[in-house]
C-alpha positions in Angstrom: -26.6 -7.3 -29.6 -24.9 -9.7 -27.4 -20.8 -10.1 -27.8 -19.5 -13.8 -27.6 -17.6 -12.7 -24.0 -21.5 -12.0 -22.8 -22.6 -15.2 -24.4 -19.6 -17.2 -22.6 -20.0 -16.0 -19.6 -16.4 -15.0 -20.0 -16.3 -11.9 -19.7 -15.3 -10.3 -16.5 -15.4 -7.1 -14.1 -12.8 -4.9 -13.8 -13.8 -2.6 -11.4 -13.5 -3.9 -7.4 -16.5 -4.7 -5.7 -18.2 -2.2 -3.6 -17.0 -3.4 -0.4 -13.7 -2.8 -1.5 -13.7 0.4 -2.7 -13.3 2.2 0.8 -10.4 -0.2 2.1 -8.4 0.0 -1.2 -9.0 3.9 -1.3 -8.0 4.1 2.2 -4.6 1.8 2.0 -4.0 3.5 -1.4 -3.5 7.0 0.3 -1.9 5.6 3.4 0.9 3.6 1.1 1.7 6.8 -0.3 1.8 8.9 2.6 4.1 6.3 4.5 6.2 5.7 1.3 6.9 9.9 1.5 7.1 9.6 5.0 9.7 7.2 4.7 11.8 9.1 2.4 11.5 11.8 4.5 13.6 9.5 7.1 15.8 8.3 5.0 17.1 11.9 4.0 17.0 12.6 7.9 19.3 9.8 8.3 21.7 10.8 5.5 22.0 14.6 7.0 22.4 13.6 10.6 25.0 10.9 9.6 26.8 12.7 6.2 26.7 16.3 7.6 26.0 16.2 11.1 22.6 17.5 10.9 20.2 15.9 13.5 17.4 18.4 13.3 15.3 16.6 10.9 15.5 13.5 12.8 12.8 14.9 15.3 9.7 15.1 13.4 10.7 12.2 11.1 10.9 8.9 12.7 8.3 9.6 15.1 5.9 10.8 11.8 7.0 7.6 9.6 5.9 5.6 13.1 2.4 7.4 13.0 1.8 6.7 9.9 3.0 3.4 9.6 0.9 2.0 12.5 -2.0 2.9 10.5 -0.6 1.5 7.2 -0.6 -1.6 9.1 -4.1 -1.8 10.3 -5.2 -0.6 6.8 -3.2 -3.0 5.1 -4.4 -6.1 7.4 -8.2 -4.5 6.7 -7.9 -4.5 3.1 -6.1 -8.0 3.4 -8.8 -9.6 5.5 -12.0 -8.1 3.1 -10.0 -9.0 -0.1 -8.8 -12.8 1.4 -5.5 -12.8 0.9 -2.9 -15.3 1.5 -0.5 -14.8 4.6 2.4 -14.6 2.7 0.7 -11.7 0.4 -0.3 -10.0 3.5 3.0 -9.9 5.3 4.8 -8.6 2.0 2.6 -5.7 2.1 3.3 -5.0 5.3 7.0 -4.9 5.2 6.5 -2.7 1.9 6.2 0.3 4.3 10.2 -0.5 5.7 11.9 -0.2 2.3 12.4 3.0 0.7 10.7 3.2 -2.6 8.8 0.0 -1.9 5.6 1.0 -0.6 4.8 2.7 -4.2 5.6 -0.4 -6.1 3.3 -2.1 -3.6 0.4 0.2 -4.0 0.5 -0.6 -7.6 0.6 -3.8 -7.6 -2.2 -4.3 -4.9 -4.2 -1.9 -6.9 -3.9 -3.4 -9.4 -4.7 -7.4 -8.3 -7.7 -5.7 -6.3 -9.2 -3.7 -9.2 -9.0 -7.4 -11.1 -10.5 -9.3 -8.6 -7.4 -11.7 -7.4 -5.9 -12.4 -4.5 -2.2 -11.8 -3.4 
């Protein structure tokens, strides 16, 4: 039996296309682990600055950095193979400079990807 979507030609595919499904996977786990990275050096900042405790302020800038260089390159991958506009792109980018952000960026690209539309 055929449903009236079928019929239509209405009805459409949730699930990203295959050539998608490595990029998204790979800036999915990157957002998070800059996003966490991030937070990391925000709490650095507070203790050097709020009780004189520079310690953490070693490993975390310089491991945001890391993985923020290859947030970028992900991001712009998964922006080139999924055609995004410029505007989308660079709002993705920046997402991994605001705490918090880069999570509420993940979802949201997630989610436009796993739809099929562009940002």
């Amino acid at each position: 039996m055929v449903s009236t979507e079928e019929r239509d030609g209405s009805a459409k595919v949730a699930a990203p296309s295959l050539r998608l499904r490595g990029p998204l996977l790979r800036y999915r786990v990157l957002a998070y682990t800059t996003g966490v990275a991030l937070l990391c050096l925000t709490a650095a900042f507070i203790l050097k600055y709020a009780a004189d405790s520079p310690g953490m302020m070693r490993w975390a800038g310089v491991t945001h950095g890391l993985f923020y260089m290859v947030y970028l390159v992900l991001a712009v991958d998964l922006a080139l193979k999924a055609r995004w506009s410029i505007k989308g792109t660079v709002l993705v980018l920046l997402a991994g400079t605001i705490p918090f952000l880069s999570f509420v960026a993940e979802r949201k690209v997630t989610h436009h990807v796993q739809a099929g539309r562009k940002l």
